[in-house]
Structure formats: structure tokens, C-alpha cells
C-alpha positions in Angstrom: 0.0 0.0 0.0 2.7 2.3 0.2 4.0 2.3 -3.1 0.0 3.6 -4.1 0.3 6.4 -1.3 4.1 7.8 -2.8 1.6 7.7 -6.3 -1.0 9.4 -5.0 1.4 11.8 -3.5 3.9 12.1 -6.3 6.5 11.1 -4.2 9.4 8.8 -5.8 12.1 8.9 -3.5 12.1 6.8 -0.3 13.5 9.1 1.9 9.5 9.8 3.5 8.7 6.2 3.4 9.0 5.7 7.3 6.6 8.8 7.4 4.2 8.1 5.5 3.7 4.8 6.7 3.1 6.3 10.1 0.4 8.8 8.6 -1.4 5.5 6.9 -1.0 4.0 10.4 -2.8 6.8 11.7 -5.6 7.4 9.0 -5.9 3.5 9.9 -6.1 4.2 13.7 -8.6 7.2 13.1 -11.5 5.6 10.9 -11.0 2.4 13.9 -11.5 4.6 16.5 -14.9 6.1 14.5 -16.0 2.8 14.4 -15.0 2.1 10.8 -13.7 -1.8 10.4 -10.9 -2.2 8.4 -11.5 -5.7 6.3 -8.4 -7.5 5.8 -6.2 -6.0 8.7 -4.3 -7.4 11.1 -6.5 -6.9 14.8 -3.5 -7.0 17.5 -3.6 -5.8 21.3 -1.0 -3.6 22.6 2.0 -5.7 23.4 1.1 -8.8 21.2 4.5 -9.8 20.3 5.3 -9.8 16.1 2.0 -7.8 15.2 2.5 -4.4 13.5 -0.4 -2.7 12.0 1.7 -1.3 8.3 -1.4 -1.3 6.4 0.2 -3.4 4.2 -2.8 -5.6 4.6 -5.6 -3.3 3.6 -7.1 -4.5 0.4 -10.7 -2.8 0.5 -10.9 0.0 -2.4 -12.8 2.4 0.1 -10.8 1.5 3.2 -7.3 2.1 1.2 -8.7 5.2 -0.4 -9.8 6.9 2.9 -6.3 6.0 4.5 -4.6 7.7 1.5 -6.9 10.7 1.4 -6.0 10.9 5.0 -1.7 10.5 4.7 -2.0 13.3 1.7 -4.1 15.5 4.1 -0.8 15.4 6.8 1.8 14.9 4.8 4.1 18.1 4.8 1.8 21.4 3.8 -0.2 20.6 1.2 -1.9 23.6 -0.6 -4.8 22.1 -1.3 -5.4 20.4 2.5 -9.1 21.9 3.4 -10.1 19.8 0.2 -8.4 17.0 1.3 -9.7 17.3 5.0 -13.1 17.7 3.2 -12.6 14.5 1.7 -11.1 12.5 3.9 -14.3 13.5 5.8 -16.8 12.7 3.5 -15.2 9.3 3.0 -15.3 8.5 6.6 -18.5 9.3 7.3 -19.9 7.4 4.3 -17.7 4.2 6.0 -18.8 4.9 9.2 -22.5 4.1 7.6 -22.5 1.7 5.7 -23.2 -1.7 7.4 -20.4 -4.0 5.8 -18.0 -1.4 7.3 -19.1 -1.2 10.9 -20.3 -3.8 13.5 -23.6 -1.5 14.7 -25.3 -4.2 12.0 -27.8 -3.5 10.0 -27.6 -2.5 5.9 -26.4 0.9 6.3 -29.4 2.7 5.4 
């Protein structure tokens, strides 16, 4: 997944890799914590030896998108980052309710 977050923000060098991971670990973190479910990653307790959360796992469209949105958002000063926030909002809220993303049940409607 990080190779299509440099794409997304033109980034070729790997100087900002370590970075960047850390923002996708924490657009990860925030859409968990808004009750978002994140098919396909790793679930790990604090202290649970050999699991990192990298992302690297994430294969949902939506899910990968959001976490993207969200590492272009934070990543240095971007020019354009009240559109970004925008969307990275948007996104999350329409995750947030949609059934198949949380675990309130239900269709999402």
C-alpha cells in the first residue's frame, strides 16, 4: 500500500517512506476509532509480540482510499489540504455508515 500512497502523492524517493507509513497507520487508527472496520487487517492488542499494524494488509478500495486521502491530508503542507480534509471526511462518514464497514449491524441505510 505504500507504493500507491508515494503515487498518490507524487512522491518517488524513499527518503519519506518511514513517514508516510506512520500517517497511513494513523488514518488507519482514526477511521478504527470512529468505528470504521478495516476488512483484511491485522487486529493486535498492545503488546502482542510480532504484530505491527503497516497497512500493508488493507485491500478494501474504500478503506485504502480513505487512508490515503488521509496521509495526503498530513503529509508536509499541502496547498490544497481543506479539500483534502473535506474528503477524507466525507469518506469517513460514508464508512462509518455503511453496514459492511461497521459492526452496529444492520444495511447501512
Amino acid at each position: 500500500m505504500l507504493k500507491e500512497a508515494k503515487k498518490a502523492l507524487r512522491i518517488t524517493v524513499d527518503n519519506f517512506d518511514s513517514e508516510i507509513m506512520d500517517l497511513m497507520r494513523a488514518g488507519a487508527k482514526d477511521l478504527e476509532v470512529a468505528g470504521v472496520m478495516l476488512p483484511g487487517t491485522i487486529r493486535y492488542t498492545v503488546g502482542t509480540a510480532g504484530a505491527v499494524n503497516d497497512c500493508s494488509t488493507l485491500k478494501d478500495p474504500l478503506v485504502m482510499r480513505a487512508v490515503i486521502t488521509y496521509a495526503a491530508m498530513m503529509f508536509g503542507n499541502p496547498p490544497n489540504y481543506d479539500r483534502l480534509r473535506d474528503s477524507y471526511d466525507l469518506q469517513k462518514v460514508q464508512l462509518m455508515h455503511a453496514g459492511s464497514y461497521t459492526d452496529y449491524g444492520g444495511d447501512g441505510r
